[in-house]
TIFIGU-706824 format. One line per field, with one value per residue (C-alpha): residue in one letter; x, y, z; residue number from 1. Coordinates in steps of 0.1 Angstrom, whole numbers, plus 5000, padded with zeros to 4 digits. Layout:
TIFIGU-706824
residu <- c(a|...)
x <- c(X|...)
y <- c(Y|...)
z <- c(Z|...)
num <- c(NUM|...)
//
This chain:
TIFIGU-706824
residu <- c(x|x|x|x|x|x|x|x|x|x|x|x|x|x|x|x|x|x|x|x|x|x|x|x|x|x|x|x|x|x|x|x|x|x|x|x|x|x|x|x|x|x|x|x|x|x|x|x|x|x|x|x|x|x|x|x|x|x|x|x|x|x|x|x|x|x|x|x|x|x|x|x|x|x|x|x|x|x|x|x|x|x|x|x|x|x|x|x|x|x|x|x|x|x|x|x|x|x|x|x|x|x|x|x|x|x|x|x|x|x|x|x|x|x|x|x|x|x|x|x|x|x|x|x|x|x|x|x|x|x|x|x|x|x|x|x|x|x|x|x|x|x|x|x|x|x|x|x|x|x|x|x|x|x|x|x|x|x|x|x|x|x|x|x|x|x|x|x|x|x|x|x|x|x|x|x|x|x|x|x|x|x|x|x|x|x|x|x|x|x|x|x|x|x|x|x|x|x|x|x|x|x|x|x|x|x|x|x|x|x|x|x|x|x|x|x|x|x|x|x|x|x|x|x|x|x|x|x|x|x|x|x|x|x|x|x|x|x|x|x|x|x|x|x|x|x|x|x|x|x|x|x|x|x|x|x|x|x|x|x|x|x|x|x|x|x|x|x|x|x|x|x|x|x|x|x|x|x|x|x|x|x|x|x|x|x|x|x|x|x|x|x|x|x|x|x|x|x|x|x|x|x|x|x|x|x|x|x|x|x|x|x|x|x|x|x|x|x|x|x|x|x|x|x|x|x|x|x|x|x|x|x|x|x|x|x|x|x|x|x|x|x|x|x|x|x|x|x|x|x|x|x|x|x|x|x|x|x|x|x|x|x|x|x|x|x|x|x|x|x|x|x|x|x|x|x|x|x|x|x|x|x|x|x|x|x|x|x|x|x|x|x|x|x|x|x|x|x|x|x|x|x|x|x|x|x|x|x|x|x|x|x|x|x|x|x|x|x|x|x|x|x|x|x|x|x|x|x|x|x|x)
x <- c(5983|5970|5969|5931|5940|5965|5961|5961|5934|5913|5919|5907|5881|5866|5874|5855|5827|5824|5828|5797|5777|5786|5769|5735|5731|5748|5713|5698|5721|5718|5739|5748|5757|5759|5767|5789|5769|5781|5785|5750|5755|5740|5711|5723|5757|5777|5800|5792|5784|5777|5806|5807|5798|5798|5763|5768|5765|5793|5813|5808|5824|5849|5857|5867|5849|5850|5828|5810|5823|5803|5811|5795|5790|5782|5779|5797|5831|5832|5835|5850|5850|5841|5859|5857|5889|5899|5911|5943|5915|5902|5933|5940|5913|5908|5942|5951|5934|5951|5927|5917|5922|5895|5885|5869|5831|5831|5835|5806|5780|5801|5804|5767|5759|5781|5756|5727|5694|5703|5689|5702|5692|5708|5718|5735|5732|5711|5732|5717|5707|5708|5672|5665|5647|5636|5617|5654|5670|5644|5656|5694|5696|5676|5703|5730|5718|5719|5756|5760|5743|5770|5801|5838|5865|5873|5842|5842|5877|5863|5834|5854|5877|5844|5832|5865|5866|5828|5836|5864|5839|5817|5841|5852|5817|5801|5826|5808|5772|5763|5736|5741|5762|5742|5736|5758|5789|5778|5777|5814|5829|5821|5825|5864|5867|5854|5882|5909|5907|5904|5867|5871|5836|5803|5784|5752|5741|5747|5714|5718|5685|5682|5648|5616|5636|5648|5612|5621|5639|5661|5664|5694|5711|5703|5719|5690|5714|5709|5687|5690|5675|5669|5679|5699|5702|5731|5726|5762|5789|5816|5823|5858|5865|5827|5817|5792|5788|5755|5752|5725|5731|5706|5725|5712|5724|5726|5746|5718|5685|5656|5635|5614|5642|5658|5626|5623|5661|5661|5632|5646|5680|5665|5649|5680|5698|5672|5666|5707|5705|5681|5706|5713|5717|5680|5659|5637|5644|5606|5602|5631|5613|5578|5593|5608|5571|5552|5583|5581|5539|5542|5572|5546|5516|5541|5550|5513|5515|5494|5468|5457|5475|5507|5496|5465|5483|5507|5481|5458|5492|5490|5526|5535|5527|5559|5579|5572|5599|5621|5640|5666|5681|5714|5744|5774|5782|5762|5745|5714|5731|5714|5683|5646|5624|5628|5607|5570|5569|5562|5558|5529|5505|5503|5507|5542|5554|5546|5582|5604|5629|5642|5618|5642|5660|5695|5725|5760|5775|5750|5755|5723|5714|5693|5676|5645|5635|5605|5598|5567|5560|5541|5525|5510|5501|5484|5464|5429|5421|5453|5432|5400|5410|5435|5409|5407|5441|5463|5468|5467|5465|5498|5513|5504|5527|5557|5557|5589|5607|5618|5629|5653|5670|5697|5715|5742|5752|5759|5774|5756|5775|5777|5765|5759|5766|5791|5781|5810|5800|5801|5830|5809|5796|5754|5753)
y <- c(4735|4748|4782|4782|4772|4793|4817|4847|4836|4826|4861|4877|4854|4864|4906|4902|4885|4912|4938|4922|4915|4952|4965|4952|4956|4991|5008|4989|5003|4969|4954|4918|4890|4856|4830|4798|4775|4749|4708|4691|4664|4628|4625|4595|4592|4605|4629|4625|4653|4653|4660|4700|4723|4757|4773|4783|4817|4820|4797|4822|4849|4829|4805|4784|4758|4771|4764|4789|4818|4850|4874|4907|4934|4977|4997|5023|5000|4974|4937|4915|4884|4869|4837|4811|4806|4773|4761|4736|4707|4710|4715|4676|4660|4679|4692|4724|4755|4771|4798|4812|4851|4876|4893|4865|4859|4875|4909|4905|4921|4954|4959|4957|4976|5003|4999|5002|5017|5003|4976|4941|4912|4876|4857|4821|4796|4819|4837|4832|4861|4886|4898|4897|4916|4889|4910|4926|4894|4882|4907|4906|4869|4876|4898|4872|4849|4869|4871|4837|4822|4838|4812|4825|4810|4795|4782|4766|4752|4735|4723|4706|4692|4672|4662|4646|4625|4620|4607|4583|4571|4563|4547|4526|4514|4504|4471|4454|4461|4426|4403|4392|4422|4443|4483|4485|4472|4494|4526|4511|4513|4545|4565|4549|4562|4588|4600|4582|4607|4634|4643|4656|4640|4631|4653|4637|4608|4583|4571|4528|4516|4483|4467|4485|4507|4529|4540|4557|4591|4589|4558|4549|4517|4487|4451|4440|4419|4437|4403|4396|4416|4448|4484|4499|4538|4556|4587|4602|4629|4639|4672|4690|4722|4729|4725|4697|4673|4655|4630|4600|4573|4543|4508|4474|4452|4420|4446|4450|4469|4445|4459|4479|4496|4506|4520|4545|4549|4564|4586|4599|4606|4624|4646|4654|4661|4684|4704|4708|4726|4747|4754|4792|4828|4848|4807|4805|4776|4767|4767|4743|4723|4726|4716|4687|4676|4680|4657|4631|4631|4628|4600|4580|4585|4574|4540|4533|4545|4576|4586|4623|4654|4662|4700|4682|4652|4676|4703|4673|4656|4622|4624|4640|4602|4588|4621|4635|4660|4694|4690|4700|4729|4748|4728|4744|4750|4726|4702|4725|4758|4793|4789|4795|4820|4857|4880|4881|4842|4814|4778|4764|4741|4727|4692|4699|4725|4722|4703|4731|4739|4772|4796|4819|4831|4813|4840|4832|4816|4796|4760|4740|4700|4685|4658|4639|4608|4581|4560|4533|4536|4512|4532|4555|4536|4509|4537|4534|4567|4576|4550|4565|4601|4593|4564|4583|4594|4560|4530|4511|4477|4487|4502|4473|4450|4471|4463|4460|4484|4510|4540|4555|4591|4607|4639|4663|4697|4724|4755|4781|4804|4839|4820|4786|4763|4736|4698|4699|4661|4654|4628|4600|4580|4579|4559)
z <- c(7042|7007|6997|7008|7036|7049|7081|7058|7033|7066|7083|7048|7044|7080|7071|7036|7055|7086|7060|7041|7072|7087|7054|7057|7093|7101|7092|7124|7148|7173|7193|7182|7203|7181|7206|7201|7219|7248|7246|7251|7275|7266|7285|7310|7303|7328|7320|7284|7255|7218|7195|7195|7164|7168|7153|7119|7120|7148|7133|7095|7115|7129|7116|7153|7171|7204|7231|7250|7230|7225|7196|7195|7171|7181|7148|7167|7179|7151|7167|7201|7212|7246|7259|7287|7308|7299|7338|7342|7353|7316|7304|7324|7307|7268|7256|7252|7236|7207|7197|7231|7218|7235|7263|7291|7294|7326|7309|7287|7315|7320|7283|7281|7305|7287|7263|7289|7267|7234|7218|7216|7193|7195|7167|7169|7200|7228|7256|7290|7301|7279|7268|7227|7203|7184|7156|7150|7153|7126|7103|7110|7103|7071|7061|7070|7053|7024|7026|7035|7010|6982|6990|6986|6977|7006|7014|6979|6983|7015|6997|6966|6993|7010|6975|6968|6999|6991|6961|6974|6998|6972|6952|6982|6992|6959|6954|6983|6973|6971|6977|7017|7028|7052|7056|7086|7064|7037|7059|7076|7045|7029|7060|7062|7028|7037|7069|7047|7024|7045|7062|7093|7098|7084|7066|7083|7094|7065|7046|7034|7023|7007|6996|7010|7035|7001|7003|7037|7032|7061|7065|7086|7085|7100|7103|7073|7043|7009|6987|6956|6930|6952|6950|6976|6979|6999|7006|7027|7026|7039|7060|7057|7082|7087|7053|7036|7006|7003|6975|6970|6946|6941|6931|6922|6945|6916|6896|6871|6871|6863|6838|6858|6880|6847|6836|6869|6870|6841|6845|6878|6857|6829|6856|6880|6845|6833|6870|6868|6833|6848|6875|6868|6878|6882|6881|6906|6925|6931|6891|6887|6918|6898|6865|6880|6893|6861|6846|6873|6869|6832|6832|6857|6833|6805|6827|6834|6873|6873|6842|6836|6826|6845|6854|6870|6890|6903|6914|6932|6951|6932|6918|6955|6961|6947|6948|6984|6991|6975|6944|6967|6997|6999|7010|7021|7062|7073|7051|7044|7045|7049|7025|7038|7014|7007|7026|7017|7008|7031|7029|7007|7018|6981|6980|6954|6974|7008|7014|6995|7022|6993|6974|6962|6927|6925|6920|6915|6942|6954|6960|6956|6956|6931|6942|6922|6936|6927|6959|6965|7001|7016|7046|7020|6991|7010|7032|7027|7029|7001|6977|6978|6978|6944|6926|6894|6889|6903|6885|6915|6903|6886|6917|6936|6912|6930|6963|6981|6955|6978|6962|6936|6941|6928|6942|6931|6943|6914|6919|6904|6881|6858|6828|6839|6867|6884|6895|6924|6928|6887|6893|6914|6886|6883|6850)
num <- c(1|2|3|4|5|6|7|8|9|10|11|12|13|14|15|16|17|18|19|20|21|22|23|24|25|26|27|28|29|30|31|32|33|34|35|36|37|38|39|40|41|42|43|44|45|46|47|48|49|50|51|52|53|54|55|56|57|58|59|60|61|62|63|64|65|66|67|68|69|70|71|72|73|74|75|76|77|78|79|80|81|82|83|84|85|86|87|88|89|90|91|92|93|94|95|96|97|98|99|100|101|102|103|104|105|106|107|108|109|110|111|112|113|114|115|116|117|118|119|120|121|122|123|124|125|126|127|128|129|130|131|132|133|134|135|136|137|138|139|140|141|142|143|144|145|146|147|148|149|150|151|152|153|154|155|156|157|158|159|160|161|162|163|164|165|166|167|168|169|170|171|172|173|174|175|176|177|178|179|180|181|182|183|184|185|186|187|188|189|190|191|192|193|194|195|196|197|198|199|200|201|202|203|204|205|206|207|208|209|210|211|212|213|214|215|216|217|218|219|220|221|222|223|224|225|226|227|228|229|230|231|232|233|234|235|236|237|238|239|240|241|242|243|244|245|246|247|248|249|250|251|252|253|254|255|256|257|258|259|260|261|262|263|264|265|266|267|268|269|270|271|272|273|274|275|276|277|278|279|280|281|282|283|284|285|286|287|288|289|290|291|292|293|294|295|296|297|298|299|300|301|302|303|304|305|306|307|308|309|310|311|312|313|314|315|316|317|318|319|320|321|322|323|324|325|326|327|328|329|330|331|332|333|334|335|336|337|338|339|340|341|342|343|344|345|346|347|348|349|350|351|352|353|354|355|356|357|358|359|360|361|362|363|364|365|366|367|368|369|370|371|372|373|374|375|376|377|378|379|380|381|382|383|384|385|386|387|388|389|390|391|392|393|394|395|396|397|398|399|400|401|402|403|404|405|406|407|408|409|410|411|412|413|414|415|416|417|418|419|420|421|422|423|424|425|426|427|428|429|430|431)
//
């Protein structure tokens, strides 16, 4: 066990993050109840259930995967924790418990209704019932996230320990990218690498798409063979102790770019490396995400793709065209960690912004992905509708010339810090 990683650093770790989340929600005076959650069964498969996760925000405060497992907060006691009696017929079938510390659910209705008259709000996986105040739950997980979203040392730890088996994952997988070798092997061998050098699981579902299917964002792999000449994107990380790496590389499959996946390589690279020097404390995010559109529109007016000015291509959605989505979200527990917008802003309906899953100034501590991509999708570029409305400002003779491309991105997550930033994931090659 590292330092990190010892019992003591995790018992601080939890104090420093009570101590944090007891500041901003003290003023409310609530009652807290942030709920574990319980295994979902698989619809139709006997006795079946998904692999459990605790929700995020218990699991913050905890640190435990443990099912069914209430923790509660009064202002005026300080915190408990509720737990189901794990019975010997469980105990038959799943093992021991090792962390079953707490006071049993049973005794969670008295201790409310010592607390009869006083308002409760719910945060994590929902308590049956319990009533919520849902405007105060609002506004506690607000100021949660808050905390969250600043990661500690041993959140960061965790984090560099899923980047490295990431990054052995990677390394692993990319030998075999070869004409005839299908997604399926693809996604087989980077996850191995992935638990070999030690993931406790996958960060997501892993993303292979070869050919036309690297046009689809979330594309998950199939038994299609990788031809001759294509691209092939993986998008995958690893997930150690509750924490997340997400990283997307694109590949030619022949083991060169042709001339015209050089070209949009290394536009897409010149933007990621741009929107990462951008990376720092007091950015706004949506201004790194906005400069990363007008350099995406321009690069495609510069290739013969698009024609116009940039400002005007990105305010009428043509470059949202070829790059549809966020430069990025938060990363850390979970693979898009607590982001969402500061209060006052909501999501924009603008055709560059409407898919920004952050809209907040970066501080230090935040852990960010960065994630340009240029894709040709066929259900959108061949839409009717898409060609008349975007006549004057597509090239579509040009655009017509790259059917079958697919799609190029290319994602890192950067730490941001005083002064500057971090790429956590800087060691898996992109040239």
């Amino acid at each position: 066990m590292t330092a990190e990683e010892s019992d003591d650093a995790v018992t601080k770790a939890i104090e420093r993050r009570r101590r944090a989340i007891e500041a901003e929600w003290n003023e409310l005076g609530t009652i807290v109840l942030v709920g574990a959650g319980d295994p979902i069964p698989i619809p139709g498969r006997a006795d079946r259930v998904y692999p459990f996760l605790a929700h995020s925000e218990y699991f913050y405060l905890t640190d435990r995967q443990r099912p069914g497992a209430i923790l509660t907060y009064d202002p005026e006691e300080g915190w408990s924790e509720f737990v189901p009696v794990i019975g010997a017929d469980e105990r038959l079938w799943s093992g021991d418990v090792s962390d079953e510390a707490g006071t049993p659910v049973s005794e969670l209705g008295p201790w409310l209704e010592k607390r009869r008259g006083r308002r409760v709000a719910q945060l994590g996986a929902p308590v049956a019932n319990v009533a919520s105040d849902g405007a105060v739950a609002s506004e506690l997980r607000t100021r949660m996230d808050r905390v969250r979203r600043r990661k500690d040392a041993l959140e960061l730890a965790r984090m560099r320990r899923a980047a490295d088996a990431t990054r052995a994952g990677f390394a692993g997988a990319v030998p075999f990218i070869a004409p005839g070798i299908s997604e399926r092997a693809l996604q087989i061998e980077i996850e191995a690498g992935f638990f070999r050098h030690g993931a406790d699981t996958v960060a997501y579902d892993s993303i292979i798409a070869s050919g036309p299917n690297a046009a689809v964002l979330h594309h998950l792999p199939t038994q299609r063979l990788l031809g001759a000449g294509e691209l092939v994107l993986i998008d995958a990380g690893a997930e150690y102790r509750g924490y997340d790496c997400d990283v997307t590389r694109t590949y030619p499959v022949s083991g060169d770019f042709s001339a015209e996946q050089a070209a949009v390589y290394a536009l897409v690279l010149r933007v990621q490396r741009a929107a990462i020097e951008r990376c720092r404390a007091g950015v706004e995010y949506r201004d790194i995400h906005l400069a990363a559109a007008l350099e995406v529109a321009q690069g495609l007016v510069d290739a013969g793709f698009l024609r116009g000015s940039a400002a005007n291509l990105v305010e009428q959605g043509a470059s949202a065209l070829f790059f549809p989505h966020g430069i990025g979200h938060m990363v850390g527990l979970g693979v898009r960690d607590a982001g969402g917008y500061l209060p006052g802003r909501s999501r924009s309906e603008a055709p560059a912004l409407r898919f920004l899953r952050i809209d907040l100034p970066l501080e230090p501590g935040h852990v960010v992905t960065i994630e340009p991509g240029i894709y040709f999708p066929p259900h959108v570029l061949e839409d009717p509708e898409v060609r008349r409305q975007h006549r004057d400002t597509v090239v579509w003779n040009r655009v017509d010339t790259l059917r079958g491309f697919g799609g190029i991105r290319i994602e890192d997550n950067v730490l941001i810090r005083d002064g500057g930033n971090e790429v956590l994931t800087r060691a898996i090659p992109k040239e």
